[in-house]
C-alpha positions as protocol buffer text, in pm:
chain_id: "A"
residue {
  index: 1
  type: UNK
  ca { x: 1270 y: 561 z: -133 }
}
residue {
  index: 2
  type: UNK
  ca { x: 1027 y: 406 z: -382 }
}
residue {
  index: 3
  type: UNK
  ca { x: 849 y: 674 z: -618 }
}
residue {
  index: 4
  type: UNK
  ca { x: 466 y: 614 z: -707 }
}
residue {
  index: 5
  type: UNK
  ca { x: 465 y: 820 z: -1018 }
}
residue {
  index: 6
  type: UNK
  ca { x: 812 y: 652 z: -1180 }
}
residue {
  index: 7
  type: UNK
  ca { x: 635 y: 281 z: -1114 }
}
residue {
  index: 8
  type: UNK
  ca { x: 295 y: 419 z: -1260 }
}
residue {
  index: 9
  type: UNK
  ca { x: 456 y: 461 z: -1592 }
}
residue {
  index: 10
  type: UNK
  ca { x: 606 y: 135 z: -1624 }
}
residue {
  index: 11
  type: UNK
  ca { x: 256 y: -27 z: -1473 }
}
residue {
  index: 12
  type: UNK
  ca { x: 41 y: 161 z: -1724 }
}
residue {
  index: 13
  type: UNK
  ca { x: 246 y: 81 z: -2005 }
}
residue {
  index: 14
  type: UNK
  ca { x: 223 y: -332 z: -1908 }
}
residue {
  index: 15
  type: UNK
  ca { x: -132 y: -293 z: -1867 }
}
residue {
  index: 16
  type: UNK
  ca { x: -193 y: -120 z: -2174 }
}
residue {
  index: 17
  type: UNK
  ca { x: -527 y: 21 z: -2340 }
}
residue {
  index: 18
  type: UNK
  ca { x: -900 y: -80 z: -2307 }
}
residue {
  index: 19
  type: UNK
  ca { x: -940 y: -473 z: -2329 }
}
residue {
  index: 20
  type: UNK
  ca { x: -1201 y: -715 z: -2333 }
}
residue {
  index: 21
  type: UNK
  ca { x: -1096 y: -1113 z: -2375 }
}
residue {
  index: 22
  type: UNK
  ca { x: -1353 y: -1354 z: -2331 }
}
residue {
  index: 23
  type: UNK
  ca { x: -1136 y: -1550 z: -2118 }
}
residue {
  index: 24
  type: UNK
  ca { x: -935 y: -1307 z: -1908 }
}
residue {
  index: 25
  type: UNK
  ca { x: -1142 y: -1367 z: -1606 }
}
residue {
  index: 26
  type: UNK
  ca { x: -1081 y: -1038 z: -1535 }
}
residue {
  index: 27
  type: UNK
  ca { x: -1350 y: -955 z: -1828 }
}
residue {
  index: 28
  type: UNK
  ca { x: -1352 y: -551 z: -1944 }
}
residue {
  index: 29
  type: UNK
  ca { x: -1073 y: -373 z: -1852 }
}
residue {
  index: 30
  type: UNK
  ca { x: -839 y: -69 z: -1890 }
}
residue {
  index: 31
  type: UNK
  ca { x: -522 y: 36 z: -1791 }
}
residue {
  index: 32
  type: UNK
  ca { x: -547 y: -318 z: -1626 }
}
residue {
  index: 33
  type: UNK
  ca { x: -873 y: -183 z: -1396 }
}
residue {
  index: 34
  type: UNK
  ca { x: -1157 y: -423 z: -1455 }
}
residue {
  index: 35
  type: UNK
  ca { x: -1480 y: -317 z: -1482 }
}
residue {
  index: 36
  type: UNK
  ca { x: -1533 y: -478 z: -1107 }
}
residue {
  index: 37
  type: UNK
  ca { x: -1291 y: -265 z: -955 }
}
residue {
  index: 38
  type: UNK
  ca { x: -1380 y: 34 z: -1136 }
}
residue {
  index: 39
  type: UNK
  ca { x: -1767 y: -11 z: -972 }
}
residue {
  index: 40
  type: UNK
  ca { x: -1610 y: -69 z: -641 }
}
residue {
  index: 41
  type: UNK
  ca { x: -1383 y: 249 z: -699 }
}
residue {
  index: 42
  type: UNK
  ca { x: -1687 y: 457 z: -783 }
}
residue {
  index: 43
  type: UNK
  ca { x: -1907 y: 299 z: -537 }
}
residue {
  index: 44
  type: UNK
  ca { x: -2180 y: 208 z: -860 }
}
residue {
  index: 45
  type: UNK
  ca { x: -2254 y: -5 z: -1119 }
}
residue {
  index: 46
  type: UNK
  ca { x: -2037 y: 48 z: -1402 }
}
residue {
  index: 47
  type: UNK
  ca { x: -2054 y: -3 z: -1787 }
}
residue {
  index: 48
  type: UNK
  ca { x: -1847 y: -125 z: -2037 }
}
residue {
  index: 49
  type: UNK
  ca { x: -1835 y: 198 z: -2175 }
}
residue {
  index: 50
  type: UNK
  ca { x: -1773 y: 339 z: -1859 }
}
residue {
  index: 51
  type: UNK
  ca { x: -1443 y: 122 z: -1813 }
}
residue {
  index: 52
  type: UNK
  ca { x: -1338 y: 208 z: -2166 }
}
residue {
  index: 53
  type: UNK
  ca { x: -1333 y: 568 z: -2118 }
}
residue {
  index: 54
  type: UNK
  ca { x: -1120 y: 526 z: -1775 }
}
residue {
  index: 55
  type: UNK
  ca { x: -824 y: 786 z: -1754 }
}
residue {
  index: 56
  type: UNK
  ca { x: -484 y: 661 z: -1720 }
}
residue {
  index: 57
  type: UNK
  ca { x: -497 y: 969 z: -1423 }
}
residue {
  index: 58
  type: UNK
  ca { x: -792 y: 782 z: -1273 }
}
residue {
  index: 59
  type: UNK
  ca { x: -695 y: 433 z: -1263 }
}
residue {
  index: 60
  type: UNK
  ca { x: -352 y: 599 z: -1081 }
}
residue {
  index: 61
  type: UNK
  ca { x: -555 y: 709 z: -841 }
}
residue {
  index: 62
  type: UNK
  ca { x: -691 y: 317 z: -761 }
}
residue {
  index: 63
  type: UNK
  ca { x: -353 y: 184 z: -809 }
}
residue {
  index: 64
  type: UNK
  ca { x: -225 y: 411 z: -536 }
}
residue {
  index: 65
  type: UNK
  ca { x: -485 y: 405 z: -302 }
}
residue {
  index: 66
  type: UNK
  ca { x: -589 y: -28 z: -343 }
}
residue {
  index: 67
  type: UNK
  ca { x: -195 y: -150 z: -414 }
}
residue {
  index: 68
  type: UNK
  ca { x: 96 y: 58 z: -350 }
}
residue {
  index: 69
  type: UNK
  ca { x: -10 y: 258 z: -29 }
}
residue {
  index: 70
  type: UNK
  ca { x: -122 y: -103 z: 140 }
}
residue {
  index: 71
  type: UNK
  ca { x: 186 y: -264 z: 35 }
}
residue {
  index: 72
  type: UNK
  ca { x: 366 y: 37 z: 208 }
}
residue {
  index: 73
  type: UNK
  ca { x: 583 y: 71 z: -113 }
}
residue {
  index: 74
  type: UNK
  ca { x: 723 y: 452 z: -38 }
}
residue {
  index: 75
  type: UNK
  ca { x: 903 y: 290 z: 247 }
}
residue {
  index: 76
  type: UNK
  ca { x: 1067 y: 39 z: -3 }
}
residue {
  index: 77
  type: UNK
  ca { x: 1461 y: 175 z: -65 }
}
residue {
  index: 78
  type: UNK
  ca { x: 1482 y: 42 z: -413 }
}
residue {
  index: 79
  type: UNK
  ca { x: 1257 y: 193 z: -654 }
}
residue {
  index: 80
  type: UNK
  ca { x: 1313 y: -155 z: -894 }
}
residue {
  index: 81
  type: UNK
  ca { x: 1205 y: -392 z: -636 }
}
residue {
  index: 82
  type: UNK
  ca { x: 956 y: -147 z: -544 }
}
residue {
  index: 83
  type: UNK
  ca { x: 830 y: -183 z: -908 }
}
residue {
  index: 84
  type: UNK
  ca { x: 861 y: -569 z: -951 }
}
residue {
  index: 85
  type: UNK
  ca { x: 647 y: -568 z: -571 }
}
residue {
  index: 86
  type: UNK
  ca { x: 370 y: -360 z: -727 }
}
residue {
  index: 87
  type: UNK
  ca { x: 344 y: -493 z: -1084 }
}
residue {
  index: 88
  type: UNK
  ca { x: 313 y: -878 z: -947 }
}
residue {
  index: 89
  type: UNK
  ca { x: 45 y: -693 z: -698 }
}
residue {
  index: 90
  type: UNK
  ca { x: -154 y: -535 z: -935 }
}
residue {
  index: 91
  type: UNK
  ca { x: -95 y: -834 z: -1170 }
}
residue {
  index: 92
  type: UNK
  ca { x: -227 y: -1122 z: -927 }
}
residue {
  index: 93
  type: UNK
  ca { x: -435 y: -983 z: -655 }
}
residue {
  index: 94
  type: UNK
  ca { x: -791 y: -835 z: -598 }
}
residue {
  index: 95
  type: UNK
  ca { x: -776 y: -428 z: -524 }
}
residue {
  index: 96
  type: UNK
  ca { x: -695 y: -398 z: -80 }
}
residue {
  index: 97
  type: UNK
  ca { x: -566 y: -732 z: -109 }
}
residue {
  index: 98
  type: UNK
  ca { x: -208 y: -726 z: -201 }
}
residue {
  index: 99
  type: UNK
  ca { x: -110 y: -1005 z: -1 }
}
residue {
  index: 100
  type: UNK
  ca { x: 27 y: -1282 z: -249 }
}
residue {
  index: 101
  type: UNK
  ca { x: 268 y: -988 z: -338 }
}
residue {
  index: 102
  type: UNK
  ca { x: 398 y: -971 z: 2 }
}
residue {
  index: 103
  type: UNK
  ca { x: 382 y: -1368 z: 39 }
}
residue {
  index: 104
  type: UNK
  ca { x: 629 y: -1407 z: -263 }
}
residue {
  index: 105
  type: UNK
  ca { x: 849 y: -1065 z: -121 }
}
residue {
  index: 106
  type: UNK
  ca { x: 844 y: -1298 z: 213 }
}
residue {
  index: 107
  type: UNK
  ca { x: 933 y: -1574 z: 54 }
}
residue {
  index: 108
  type: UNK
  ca { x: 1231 y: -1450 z: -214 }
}
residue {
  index: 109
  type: UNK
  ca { x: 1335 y: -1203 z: 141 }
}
residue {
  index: 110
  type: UNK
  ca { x: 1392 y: -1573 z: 291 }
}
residue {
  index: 111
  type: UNK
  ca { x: 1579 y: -1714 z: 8 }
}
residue {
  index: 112
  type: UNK
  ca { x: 1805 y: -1433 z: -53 }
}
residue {
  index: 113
  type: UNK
  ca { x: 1868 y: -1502 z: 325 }
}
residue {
  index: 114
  type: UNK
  ca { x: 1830 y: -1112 z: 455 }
}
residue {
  index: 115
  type: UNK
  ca { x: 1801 y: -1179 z: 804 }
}
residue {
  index: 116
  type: UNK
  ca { x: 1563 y: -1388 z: 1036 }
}
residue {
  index: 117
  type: UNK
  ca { x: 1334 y: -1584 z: 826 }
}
residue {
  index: 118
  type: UNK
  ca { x: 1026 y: -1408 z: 787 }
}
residue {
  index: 119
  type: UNK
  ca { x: 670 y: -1528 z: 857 }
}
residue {
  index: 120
  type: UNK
  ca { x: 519 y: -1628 z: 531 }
}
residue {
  index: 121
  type: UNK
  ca { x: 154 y: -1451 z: 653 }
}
residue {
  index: 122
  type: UNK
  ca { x: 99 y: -1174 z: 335 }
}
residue {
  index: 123
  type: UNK
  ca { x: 165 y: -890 z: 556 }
}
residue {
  index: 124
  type: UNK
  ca { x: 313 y: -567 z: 471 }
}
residue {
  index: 125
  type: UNK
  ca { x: 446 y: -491 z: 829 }
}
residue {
  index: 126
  type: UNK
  ca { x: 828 y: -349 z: 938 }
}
residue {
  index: 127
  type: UNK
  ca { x: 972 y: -695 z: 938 }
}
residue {
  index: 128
  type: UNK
  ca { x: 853 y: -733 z: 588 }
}
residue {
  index: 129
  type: UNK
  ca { x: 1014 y: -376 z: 480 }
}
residue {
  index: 130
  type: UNK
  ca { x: 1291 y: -404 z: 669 }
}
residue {
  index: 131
  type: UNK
  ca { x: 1404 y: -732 z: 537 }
}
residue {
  index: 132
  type: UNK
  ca { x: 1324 y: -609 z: 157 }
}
residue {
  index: 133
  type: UNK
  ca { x: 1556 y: -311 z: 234 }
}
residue {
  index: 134
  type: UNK
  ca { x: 1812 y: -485 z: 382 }
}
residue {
  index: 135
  type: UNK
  ca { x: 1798 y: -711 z: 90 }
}
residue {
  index: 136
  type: UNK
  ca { x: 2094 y: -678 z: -171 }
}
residue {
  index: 137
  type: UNK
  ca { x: 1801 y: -534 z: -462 }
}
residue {
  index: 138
  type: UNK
  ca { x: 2009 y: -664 z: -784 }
}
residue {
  index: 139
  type: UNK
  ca { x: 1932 y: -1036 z: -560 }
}
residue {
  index: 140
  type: UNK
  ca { x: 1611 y: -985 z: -478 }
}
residue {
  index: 141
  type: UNK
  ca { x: 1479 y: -826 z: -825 }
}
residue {
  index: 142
  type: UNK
  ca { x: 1606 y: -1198 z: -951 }
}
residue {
  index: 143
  type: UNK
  ca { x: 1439 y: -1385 z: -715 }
}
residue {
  index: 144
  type: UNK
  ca { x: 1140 y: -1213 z: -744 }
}
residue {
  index: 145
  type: UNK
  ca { x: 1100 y: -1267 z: -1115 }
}
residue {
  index: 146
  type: UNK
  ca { x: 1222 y: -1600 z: -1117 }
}
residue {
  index: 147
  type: UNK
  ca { x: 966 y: -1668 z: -862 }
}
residue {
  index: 148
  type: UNK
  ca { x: 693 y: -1469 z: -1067 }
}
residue {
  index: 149
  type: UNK
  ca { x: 763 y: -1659 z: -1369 }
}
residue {
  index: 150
  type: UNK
  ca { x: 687 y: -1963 z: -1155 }
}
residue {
  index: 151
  type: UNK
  ca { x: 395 y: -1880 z: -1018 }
}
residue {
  index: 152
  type: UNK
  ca { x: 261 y: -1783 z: -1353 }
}
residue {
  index: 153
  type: UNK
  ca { x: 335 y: -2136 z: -1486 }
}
residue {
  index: 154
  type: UNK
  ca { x: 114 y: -2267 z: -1228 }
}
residue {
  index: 155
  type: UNK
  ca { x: -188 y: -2051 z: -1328 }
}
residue {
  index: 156
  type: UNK
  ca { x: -130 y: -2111 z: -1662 }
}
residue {
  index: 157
  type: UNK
  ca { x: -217 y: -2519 z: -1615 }
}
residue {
  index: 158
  type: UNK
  ca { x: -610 y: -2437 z: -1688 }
}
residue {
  index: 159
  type: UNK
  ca { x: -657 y: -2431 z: -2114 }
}
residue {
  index: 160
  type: UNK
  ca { x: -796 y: -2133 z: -2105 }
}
residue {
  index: 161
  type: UNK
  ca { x: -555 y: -1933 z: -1922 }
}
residue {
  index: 162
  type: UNK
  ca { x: -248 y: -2072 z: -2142 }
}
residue {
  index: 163
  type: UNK
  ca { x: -244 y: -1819 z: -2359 }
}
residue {
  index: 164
  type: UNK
  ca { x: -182 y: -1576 z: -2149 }
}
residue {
  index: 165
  type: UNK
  ca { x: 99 y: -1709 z: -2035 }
}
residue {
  index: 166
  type: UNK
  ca { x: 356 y: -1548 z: -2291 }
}
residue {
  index: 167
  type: UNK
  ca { x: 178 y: -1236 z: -2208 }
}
residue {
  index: 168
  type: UNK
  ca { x: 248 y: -1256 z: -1849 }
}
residue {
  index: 169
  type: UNK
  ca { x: 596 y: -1421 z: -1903 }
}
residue {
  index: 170
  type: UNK
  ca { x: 696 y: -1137 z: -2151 }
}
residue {
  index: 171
  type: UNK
  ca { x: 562 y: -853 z: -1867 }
}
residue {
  index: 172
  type: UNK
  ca { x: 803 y: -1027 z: -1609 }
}
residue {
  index: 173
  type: UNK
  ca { x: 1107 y: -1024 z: -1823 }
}
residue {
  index: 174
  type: UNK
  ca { x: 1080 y: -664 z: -1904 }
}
residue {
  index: 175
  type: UNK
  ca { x: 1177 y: -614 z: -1577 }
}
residue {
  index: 176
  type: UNK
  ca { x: 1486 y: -778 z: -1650 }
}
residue {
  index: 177
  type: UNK
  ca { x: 1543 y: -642 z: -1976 }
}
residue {
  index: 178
  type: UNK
  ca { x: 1547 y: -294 z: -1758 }
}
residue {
  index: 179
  type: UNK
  ca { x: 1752 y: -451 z: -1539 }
}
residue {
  index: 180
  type: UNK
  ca { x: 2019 y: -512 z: -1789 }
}
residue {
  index: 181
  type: UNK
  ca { x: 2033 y: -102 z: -1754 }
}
residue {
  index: 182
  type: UNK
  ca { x: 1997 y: -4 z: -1441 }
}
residue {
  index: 183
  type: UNK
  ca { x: 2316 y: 65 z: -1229 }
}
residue {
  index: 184
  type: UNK
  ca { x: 2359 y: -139 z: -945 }
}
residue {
  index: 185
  type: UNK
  ca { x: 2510 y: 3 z: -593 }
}
């Protein structure tokens, strides 16, 4: 089953160090936490400052409580997908709300035709898990990045997100660059 702490490492190095863009809507942010999150993590107000001294050990803490334990990721089979699953989550949706994640899992779990065709509803539920596990992961690790890449083409269409296109092009494909090395069952 899917390991938290091996897809932490990969997340936190994607996400990288304290940032603040003037147009990543996102604003402040570190180890990919934005300053919103972090004040809805602590329950206060929160300061730029406070976001740049975030710990990589705290912002784990968020990522496993408001994306991988909703998306039910420890009962994924393949740590990879599991991966590709979480970093498009924590890339594309607000904290507790994972569910374009699971939409494009439902959707690539559809193409790669694993079964009965899954409702397209952003759940996380046993038909959702059970199709992504009985998915054939080298398949499904495509899929989902071709899809990504996709869907980041479409957000890019605003000028001011453009840029960050590469940026979020280049993330995706490191996931295939690792998947040049992982051994395949």
């Amino acid at each position: 089953m899917a390991n938290f702490e091996k897809a932490l490492v990969g997340l936190l190095r994607a996400e990288g160090g304290y940032v603040d863009d003037p147009n990543d809507r996102g604003g402040a942010t570190n180890h990919g936490v934005t300053q919103a999150t972090l004040a809805a993590w602590r329950g206060h107000p929160v300061t730029k400052d406070d976001v740049r001294a975030l710990t990589a050990e705290e912002a784990g803490q968020i990522y496993r409580a408001w994306w991988w334990a909703p998306l039910r990721l420890d009962e994924v089979k393949d740590q990879r997908v599991a991966e590709i699953i979480f970093d498009h989550a924590v890339n594309t949706s607000a904290p507790q709300k994972p569910e374009r994640a699971v939409q494009l899992a439902q959707r690539c779990c559809n193409f790669v035709a694993a079964g009965d065709a899954l409702a397209v509803d952003g759940q996380m539920g046993a038909q959702t898990i059970a199709a992504i596990n009985r998915s054939t992961p080298r398949v499904l690790a495509l899929a989902l990045t071709a899809m990504r890449v996709d869907y980041y083409r479409q957000v890019a269409r605003p000028k001011n997100q453009r840029a960050f296109l590469y940026f979020w092009i280049h993330r995706t494909a490191g996931h295939i660059e690792d998947g040049l090395k992982w051994t395949w069952d």
